[in-house]
N, C-alpha and C positions, 0 to 999 in steps of 0.2 A: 504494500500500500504506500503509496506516492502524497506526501504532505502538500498543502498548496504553496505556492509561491508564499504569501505573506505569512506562513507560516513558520517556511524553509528559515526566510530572514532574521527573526524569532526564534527561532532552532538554535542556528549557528552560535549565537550569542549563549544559552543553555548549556549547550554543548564544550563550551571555552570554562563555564561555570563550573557544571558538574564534571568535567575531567580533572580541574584543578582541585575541585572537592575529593574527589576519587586519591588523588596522589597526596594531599593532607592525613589524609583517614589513615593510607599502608603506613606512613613516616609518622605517625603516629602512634600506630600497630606498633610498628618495628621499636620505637624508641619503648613503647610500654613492657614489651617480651625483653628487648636489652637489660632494662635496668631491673627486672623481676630477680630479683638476689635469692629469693627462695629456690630457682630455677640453677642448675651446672651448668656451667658453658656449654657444655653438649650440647641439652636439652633445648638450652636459648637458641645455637644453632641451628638446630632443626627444626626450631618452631620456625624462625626468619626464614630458613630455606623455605619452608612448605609454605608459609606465608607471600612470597616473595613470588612460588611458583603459581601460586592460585590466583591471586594477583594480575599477575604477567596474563592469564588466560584469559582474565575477565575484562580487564584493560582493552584487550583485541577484539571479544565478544562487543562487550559496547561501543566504544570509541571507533573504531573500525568494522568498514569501510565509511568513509566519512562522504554519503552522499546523498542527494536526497531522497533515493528511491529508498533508501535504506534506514532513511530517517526516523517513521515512524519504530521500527524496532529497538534503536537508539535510546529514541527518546522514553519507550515501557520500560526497558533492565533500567535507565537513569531511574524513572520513579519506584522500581521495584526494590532497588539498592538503596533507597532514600536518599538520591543526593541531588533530588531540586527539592522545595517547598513548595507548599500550595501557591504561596504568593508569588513565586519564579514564575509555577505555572499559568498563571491565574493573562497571563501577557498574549499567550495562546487563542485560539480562536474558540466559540464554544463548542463545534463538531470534535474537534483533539482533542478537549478538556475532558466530555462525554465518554471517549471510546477507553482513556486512560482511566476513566473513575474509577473504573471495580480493580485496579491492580492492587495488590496486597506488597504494599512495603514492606520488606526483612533486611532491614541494616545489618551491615558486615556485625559479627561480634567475632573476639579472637577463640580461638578451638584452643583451648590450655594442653602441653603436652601431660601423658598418664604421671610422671613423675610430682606435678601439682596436685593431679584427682587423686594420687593415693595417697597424699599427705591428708586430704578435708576428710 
């Protein structure tokens, strides 16, 4: 499904938003898993790896292809990942506002390695 022109133009701007929101959130991630002292440096390792690798995936899933036939897809994983707000959205037309309503937000949370689970 192909956005309208005045839509597109609206997009793009979204798009600059929530990727910068998107790379905030990993560097974020990552400094939280770093400085988790209860955590070996192993552990922290391989959270960052796996973090890093899931990440990288998802960056490509949204962000890319960056066109407008492909726009509308884009713009769902943005809302699904939470990283516009209603108010970003609200800029949109009311047909895209509508088709986006029912999508169910699930913001990144970090997955603890089992070395933290079997300490709680």
């Amino acid at each position: 499904m192909s956005i309208p022109e005045s839509d597109w133009k609206k997009f793009k701007e979204l798009h600059k938003l929530a990727l910068d929101r998107f790379c905030q959130g990993v560097l974020a991630d990552a400094e939280t898993i770093a400085q988790h002292s209860a955590l070996s440096a192993q552990a922290r390792y391989g959270m960052l790896y796996r973090l890093m690798r899931d990440r990288d995936k998802d960056i490509v899933r949204i962000f890319d292809p960056y066109s407008r036939s492909s726009a509308f897809s884009s713009l769902s994983m943005m809302v699904k990942f939470d990283l516009l707000t209603d108010a970003e959205l609200s800029v949109l037309s009311e047909g895209i506002r509508e088709v986006i309503a029912d999508i169910v937000r699930q913001p990144y949370e970090l997955e603890w390695a089992d070395e933290i689970v079997r300490q709680n």
